[in-house]
TORTORRO-585340 format. One record per residue (C-alpha): chain; x, y, z; residue number from 1. Coordinates in nm, 2 decimals, decimal comma. Layout:
<node kette="A" x="X" y="Y" z="Z" nr="NUM"/>
...
***
This chain:
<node kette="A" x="0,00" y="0,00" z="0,00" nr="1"/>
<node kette="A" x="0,33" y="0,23" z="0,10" nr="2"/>
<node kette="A" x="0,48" y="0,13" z="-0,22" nr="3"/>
<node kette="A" x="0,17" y="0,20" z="-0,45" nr="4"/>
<node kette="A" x="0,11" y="0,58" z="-0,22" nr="5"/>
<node kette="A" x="0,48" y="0,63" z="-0,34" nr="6"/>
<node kette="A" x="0,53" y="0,50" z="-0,68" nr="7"/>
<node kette="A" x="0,17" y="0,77" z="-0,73" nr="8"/>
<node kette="A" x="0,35" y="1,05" z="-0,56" nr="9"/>
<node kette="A" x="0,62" y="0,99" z="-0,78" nr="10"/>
<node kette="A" x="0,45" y="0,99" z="-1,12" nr="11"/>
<node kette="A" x="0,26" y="1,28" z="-1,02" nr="12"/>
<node kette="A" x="0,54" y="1,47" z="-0,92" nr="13"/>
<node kette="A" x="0,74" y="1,35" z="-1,26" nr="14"/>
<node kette="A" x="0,42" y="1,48" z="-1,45" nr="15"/>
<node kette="A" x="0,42" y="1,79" z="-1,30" nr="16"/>
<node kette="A" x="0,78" y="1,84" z="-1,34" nr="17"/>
<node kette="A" x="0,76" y="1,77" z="-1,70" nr="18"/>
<node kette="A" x="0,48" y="1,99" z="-1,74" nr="19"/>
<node kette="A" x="0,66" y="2,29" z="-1,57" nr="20"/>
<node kette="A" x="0,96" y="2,23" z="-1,86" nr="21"/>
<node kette="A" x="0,76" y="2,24" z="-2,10" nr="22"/>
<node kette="A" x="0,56" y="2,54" z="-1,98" nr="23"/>
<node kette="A" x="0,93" y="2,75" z="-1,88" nr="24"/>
<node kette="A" x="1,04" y="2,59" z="-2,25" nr="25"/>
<node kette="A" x="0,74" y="2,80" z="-2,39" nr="26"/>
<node kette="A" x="0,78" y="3,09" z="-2,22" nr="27"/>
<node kette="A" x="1,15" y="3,07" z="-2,30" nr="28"/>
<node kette="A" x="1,04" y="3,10" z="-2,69" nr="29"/>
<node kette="A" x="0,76" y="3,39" z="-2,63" nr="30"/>
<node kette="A" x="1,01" y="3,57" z="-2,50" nr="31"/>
<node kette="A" x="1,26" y="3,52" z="-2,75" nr="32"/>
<node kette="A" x="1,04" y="3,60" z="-3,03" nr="33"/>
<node kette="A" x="0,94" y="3,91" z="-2,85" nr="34"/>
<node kette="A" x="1,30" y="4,04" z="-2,78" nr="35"/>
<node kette="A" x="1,38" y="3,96" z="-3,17" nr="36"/>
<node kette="A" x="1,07" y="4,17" z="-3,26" nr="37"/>
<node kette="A" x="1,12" y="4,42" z="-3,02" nr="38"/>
<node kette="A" x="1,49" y="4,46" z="-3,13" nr="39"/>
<node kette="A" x="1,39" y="4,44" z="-3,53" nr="40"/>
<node kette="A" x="1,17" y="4,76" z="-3,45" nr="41"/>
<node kette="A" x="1,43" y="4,94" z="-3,28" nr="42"/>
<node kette="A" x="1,64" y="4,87" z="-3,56" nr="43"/>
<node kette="A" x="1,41" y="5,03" z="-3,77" nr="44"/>
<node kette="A" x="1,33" y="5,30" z="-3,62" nr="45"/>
<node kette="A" x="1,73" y="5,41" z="-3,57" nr="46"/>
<node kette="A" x="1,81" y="5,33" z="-3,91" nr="47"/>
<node kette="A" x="1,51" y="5,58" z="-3,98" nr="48"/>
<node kette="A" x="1,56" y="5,85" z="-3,77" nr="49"/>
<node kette="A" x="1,96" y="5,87" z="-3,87" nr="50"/>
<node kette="A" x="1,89" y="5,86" z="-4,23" nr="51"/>
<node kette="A" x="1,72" y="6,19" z="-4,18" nr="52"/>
<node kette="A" x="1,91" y="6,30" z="-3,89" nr="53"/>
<node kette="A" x="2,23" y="6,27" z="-4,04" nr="54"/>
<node kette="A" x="2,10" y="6,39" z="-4,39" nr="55"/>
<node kette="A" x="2,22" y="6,06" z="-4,57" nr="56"/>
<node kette="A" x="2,16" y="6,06" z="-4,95" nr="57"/>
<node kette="A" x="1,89" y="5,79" z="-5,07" nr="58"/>
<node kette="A" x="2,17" y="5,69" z="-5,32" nr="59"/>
<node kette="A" x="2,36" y="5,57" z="-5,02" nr="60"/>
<node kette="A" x="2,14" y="5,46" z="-4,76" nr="61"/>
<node kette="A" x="1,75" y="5,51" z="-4,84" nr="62"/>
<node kette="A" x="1,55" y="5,51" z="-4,53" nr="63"/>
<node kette="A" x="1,32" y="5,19" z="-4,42" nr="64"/>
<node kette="A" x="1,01" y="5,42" z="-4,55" nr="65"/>
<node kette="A" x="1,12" y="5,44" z="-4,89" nr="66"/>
<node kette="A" x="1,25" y="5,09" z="-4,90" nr="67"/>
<node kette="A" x="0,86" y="4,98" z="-4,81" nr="68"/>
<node kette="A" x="0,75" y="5,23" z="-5,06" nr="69"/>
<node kette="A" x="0,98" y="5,06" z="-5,33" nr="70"/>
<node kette="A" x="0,89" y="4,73" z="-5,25" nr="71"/>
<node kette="A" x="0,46" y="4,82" z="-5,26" nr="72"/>
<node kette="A" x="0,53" y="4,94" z="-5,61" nr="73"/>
<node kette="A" x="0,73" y="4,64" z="-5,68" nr="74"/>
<node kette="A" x="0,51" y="4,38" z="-5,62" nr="75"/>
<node kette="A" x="0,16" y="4,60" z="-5,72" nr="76"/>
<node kette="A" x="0,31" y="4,65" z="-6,07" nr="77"/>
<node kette="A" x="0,37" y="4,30" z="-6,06" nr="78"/>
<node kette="A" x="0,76" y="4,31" z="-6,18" nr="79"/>
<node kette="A" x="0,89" y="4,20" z="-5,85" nr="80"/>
<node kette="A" x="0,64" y="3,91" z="-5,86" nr="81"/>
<node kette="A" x="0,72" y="3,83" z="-6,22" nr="82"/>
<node kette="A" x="1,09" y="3,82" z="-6,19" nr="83"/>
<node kette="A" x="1,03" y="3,62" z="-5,82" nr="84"/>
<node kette="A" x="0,85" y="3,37" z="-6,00" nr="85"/>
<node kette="A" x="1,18" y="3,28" z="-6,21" nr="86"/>
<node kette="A" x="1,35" y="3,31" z="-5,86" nr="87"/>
<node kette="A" x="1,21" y="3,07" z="-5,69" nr="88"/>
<node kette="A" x="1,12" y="2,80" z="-5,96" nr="89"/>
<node kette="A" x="1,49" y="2,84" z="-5,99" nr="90"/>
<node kette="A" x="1,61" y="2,78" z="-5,69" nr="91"/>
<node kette="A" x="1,36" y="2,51" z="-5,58" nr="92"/>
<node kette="A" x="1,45" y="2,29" z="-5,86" nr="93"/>
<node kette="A" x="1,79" y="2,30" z="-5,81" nr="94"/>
<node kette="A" x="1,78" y="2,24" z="-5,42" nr="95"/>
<node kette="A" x="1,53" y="1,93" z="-5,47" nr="96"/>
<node kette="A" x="1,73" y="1,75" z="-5,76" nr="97"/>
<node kette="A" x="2,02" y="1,85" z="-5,48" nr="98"/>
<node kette="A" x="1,86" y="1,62" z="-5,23" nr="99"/>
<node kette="A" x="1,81" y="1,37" z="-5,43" nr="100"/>
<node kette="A" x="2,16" y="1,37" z="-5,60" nr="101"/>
<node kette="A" x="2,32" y="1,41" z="-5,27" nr="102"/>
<node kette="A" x="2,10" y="1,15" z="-5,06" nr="103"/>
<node kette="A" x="2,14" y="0,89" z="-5,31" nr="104"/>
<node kette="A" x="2,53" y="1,01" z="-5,41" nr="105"/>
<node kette="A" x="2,57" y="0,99" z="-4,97" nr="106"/>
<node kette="A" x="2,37" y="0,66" z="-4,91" nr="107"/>
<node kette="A" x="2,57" y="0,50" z="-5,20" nr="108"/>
<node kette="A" x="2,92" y="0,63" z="-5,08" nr="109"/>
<node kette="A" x="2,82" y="0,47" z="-4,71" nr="110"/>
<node kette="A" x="2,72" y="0,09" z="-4,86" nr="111"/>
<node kette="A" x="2,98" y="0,01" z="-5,10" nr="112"/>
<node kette="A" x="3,34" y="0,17" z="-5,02" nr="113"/>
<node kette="A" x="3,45" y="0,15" z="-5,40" nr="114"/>
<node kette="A" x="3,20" y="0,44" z="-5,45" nr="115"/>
<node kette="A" x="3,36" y="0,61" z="-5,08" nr="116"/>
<node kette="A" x="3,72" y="0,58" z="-5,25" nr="117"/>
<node kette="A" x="3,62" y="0,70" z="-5,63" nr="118"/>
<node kette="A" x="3,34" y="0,91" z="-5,63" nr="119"/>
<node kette="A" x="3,35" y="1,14" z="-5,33" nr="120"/>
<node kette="A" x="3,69" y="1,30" z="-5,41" nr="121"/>
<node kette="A" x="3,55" y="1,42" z="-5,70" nr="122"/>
<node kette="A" x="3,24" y="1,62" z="-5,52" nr="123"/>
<node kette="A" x="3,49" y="1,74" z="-5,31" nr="124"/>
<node kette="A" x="3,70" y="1,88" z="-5,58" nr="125"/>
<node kette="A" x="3,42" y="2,03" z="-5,75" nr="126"/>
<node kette="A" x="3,28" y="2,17" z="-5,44" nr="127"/>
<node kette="A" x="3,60" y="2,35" z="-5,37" nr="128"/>
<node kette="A" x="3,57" y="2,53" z="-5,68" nr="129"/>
<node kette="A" x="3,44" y="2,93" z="-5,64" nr="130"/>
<node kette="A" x="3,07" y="2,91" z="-5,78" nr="131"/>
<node kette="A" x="3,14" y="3,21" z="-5,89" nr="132"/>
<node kette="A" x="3,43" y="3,11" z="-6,13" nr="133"/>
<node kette="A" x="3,28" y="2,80" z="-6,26" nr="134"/>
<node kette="A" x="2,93" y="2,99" z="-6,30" nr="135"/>
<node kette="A" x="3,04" y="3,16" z="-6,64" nr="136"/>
<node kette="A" x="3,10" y="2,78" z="-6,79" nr="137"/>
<node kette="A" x="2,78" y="2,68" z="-6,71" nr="138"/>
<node kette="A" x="2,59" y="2,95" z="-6,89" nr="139"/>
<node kette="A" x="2,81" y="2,93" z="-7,18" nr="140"/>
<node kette="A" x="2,77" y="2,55" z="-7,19" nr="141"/>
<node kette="A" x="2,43" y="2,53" z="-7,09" nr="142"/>
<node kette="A" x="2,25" y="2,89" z="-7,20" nr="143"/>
<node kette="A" x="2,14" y="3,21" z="-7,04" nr="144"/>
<node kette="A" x="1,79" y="2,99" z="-6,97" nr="145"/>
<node kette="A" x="1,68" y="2,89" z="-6,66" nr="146"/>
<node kette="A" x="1,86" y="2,59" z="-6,68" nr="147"/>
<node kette="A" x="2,18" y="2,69" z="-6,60" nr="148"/>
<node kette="A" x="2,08" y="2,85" z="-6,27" nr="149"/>
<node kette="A" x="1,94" y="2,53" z="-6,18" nr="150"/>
<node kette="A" x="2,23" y="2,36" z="-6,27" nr="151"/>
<node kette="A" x="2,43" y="2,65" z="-6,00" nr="152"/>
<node kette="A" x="2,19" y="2,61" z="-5,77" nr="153"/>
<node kette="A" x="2,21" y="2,23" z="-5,77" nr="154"/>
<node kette="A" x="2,61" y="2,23" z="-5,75" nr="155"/>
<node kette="A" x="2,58" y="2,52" z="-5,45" nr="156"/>
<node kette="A" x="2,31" y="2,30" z="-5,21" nr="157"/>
<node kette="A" x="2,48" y="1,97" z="-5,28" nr="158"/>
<node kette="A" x="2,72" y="1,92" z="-5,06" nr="159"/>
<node kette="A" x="2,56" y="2,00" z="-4,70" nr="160"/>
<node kette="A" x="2,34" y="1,75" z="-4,80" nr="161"/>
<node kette="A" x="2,61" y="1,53" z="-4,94" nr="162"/>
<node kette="A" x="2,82" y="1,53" z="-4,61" nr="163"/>
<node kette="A" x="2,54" y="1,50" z="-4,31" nr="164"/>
<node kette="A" x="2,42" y="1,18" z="-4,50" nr="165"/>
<node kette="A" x="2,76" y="1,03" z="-4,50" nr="166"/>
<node kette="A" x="2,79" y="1,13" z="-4,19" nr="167"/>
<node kette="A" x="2,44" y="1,04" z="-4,04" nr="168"/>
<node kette="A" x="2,50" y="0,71" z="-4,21" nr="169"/>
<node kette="A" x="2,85" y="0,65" z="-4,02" nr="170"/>
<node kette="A" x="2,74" y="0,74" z="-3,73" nr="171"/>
<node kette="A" x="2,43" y="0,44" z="-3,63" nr="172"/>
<node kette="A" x="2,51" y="0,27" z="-3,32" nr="173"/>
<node kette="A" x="2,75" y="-0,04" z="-3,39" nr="174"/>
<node kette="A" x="2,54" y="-0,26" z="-3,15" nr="175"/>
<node kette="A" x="2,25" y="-0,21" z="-3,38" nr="176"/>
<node kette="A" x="2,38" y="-0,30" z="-3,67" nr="177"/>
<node kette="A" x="2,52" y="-0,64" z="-3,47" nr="178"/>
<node kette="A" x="2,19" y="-0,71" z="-3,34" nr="179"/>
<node kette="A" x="2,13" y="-0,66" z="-3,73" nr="180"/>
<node kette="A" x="2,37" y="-0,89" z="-3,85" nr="181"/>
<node kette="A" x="2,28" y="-1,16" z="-3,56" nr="182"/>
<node kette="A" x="1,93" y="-1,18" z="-3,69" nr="183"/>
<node kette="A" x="2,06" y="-1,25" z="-4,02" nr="184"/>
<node kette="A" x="1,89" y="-0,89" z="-4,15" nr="185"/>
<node kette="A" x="1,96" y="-0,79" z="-4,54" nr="186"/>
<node kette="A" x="2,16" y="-0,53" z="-4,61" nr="187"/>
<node kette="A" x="1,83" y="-0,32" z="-4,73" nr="188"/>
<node kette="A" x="1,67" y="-0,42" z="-4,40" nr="189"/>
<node kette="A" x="1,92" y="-0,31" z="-4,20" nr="190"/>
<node kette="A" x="1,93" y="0,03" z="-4,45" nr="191"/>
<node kette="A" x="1,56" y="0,08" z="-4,39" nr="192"/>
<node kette="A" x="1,50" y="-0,01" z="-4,03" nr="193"/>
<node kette="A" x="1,82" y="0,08" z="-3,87" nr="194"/>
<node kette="A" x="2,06" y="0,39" z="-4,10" nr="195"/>
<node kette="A" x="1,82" y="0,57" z="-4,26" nr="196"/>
<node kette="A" x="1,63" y="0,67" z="-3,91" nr="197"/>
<node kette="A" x="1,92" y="0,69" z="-3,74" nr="198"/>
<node kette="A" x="2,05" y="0,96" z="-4,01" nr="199"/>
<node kette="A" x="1,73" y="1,14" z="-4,12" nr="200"/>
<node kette="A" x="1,83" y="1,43" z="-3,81" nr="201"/>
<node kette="A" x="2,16" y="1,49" z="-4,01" nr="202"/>
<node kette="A" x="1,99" y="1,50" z="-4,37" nr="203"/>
<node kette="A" x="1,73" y="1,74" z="-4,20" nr="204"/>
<node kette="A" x="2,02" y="1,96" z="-4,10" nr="205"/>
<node kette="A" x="2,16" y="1,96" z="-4,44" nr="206"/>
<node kette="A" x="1,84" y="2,02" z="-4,57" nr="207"/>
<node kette="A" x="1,84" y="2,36" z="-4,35" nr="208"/>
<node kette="A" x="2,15" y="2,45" z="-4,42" nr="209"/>
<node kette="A" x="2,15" y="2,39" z="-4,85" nr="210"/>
<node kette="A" x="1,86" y="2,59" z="-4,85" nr="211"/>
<node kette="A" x="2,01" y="2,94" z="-4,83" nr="212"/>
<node kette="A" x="2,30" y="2,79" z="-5,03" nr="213"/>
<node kette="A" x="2,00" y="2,71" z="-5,33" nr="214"/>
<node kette="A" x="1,93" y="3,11" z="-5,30" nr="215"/>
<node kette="A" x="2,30" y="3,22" z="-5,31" nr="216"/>
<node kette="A" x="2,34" y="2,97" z="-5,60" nr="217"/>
<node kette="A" x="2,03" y="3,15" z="-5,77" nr="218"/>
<node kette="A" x="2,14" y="3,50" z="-5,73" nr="219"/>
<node kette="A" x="2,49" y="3,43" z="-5,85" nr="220"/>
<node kette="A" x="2,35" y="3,27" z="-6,18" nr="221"/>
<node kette="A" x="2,17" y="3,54" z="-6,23" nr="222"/>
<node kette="A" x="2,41" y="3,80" z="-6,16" nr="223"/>
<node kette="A" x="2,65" y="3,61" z="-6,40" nr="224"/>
<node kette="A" x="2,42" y="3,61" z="-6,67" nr="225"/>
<node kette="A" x="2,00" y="3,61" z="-6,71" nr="226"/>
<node kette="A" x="1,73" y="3,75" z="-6,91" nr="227"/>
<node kette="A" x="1,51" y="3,74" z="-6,59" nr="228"/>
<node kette="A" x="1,51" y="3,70" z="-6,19" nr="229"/>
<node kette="A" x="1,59" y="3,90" z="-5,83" nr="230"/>
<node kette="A" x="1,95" y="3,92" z="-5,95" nr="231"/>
<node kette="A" x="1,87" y="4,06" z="-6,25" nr="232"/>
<node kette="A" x="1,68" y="4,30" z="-6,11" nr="233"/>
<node kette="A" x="1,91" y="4,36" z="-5,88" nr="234"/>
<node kette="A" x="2,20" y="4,47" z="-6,16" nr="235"/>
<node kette="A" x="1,89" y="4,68" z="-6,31" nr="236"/>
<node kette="A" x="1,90" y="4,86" z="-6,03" nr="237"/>
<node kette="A" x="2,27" y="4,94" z="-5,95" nr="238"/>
<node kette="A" x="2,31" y="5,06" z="-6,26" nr="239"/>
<node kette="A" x="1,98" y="5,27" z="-6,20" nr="240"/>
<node kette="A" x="2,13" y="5,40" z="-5,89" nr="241"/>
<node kette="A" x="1,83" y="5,25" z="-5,73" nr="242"/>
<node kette="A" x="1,93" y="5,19" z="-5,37" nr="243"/>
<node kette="A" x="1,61" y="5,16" z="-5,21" nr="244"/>
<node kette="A" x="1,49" y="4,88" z="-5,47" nr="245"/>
<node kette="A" x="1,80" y="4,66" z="-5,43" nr="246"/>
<node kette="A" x="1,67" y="4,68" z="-5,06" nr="247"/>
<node kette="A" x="1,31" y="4,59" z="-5,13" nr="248"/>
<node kette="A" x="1,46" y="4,31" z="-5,33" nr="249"/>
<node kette="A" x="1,66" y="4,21" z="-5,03" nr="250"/>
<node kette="A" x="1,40" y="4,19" z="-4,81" nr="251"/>
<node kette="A" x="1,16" y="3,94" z="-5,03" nr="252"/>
<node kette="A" x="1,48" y="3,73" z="-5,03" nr="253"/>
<node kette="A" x="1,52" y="3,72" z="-4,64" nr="254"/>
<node kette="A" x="1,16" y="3,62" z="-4,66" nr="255"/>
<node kette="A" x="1,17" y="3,37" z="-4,87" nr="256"/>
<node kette="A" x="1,48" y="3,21" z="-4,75" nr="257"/>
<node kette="A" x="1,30" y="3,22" z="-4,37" nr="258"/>
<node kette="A" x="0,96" y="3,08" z="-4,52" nr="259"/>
<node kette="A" x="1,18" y="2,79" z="-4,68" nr="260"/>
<node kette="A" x="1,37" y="2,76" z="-4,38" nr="261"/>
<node kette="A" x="1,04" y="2,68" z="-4,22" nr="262"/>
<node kette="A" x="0,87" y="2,46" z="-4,43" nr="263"/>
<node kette="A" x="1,19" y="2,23" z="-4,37" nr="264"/>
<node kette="A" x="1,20" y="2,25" z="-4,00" nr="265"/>
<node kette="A" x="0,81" y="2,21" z="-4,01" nr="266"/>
<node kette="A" x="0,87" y="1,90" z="-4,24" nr="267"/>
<node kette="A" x="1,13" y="1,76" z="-3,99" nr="268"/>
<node kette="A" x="0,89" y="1,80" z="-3,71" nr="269"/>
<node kette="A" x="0,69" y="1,57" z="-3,85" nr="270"/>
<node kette="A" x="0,87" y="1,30" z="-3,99" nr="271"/>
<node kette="A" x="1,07" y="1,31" z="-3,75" nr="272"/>
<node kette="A" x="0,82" y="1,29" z="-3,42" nr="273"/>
<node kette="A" x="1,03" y="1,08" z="-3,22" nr="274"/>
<node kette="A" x="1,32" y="1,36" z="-3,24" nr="275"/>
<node kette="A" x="1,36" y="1,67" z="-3,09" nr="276"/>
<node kette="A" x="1,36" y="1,96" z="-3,33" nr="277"/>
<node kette="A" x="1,48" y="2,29" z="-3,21" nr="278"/>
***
């Protein structure tokens, strides 16, 4: 009776507990968001007020009113939409054929070491080549069309991914893949059941992290040569002088890099329920 009082006590107490992390946890985040708001506004407004205090010339440094003035015509005319459009088509077909190519290319490399000792040097030399310098080859060998933007975008967000599957691969528990081996388990059993969970965190990670390399990859492709695009507009404007529209261009790609940002970590949250997410 003792025993049954004390093992209640206990659960109840472990509940609570576990309840008062998770409520400090969520008032941790509130609080967080609020500070980054809060400082985002100051920002703002200092950035603002100096621009007029100190008299700086919109060619320099437009102020955050003109920049929002830019980017409502932008996007009511419809050019910035138009020229987003080619954007993000860009960039999101080059950073899904990069998870494919680089999941596949990683999971291969991990199974069969002939691929480990001949193929991965190679991504590795062609990932420490410059985008920049190899960009130029690409639109000449494959066009000033959208295809050779995804082609830089692909070869930018590759090798995150690449790396953290290798590396999500290598790192399963070696007891597992005994108890693996003792029950006689296939080689695709113990792919599917025991490394791929175990490195779906890590792919997630390099998910996050290729994502903002597929937007970097875009705008370089397009500064190096396009008909159409941000980073086109973005030379448009230099040469126009046009300060506070290279800003309003800036901010839809902080936006959109954030919203796809998001969608991953919203993704991993739910494939992977049994991890923790931060």
């Amino acid at each position: 009776m003792a025993t049954t009082m004390m093992e209640g006590t206990v659960s109840r107490t472990e509940g609570t507990t576990g309840q008062s992390r998770a409520y400090r946890k969520g008032g941790l985040e509130r609080h967080g968001r609020l500070i980054s708001f809060l400082g985002f506004v100051l920002l703002i407004g200092f950035w603002e007020i100096s621009t007029w205090a100190f008299a700086i010339p919109n060619y320099l440094l437009p102020p955050p009113s003109q920049v929002a003035v830019s980017l409502y015509r932008g996007i009511a005319s419809g050019i910035l939409v138009y020229h987003f459009g080619f954007t993000a088509f860009q960039t999101l077909a080059g950073f899904f054929i990069a998870a494919i190519v680089g999941v596949t290319i990683g999971t291969l490399v991990t199974q069969f070491k002939i691929l480990d000792l001949v193929v991965y040097p190679w991504v590795v030399s062609i990932q420490t080549l410059p985008k920049v310098a190899i960009a130029p080859l690409i639109i000449v060998w494959a066009g000033y069309g959208i295809n050779s933007k995804i082609i830089i975008v692909m070869l930018s967000s590759l090798f995150p991914i690449l790396v953290n599957t290798i590396v999500g691969m290598r790192s399963c528990d070696q007891g597992k893949l005994d108890l693996m081996r003792s029950l006689q388990a296939t080689r695709w059993e113990t792919f599917r059941k025991v490394q791929l969970p175990n490195a779906l965190p890590f792919i997630f990670a390099g998910l996050n992290v290729s994502v903002v390399f597929a937007i970097l990859g875009s705008i370089v492709g397009e500064f190096v040569g396009s008909r159409a695009g941000l980073g086109n507009q973005i030379l448009e404007a230099n040469v126009q002088f046009n300060v506070a529209l290279i800003f309003a261009i800036l901010v839809i790609l902080a936006l959109f890099g954030l919203t796809l940002s998001t969608i991953v970590r919203a993704v991993q949250r739910r494939v992977l329920f049994w991890h923790s997410v931060p």
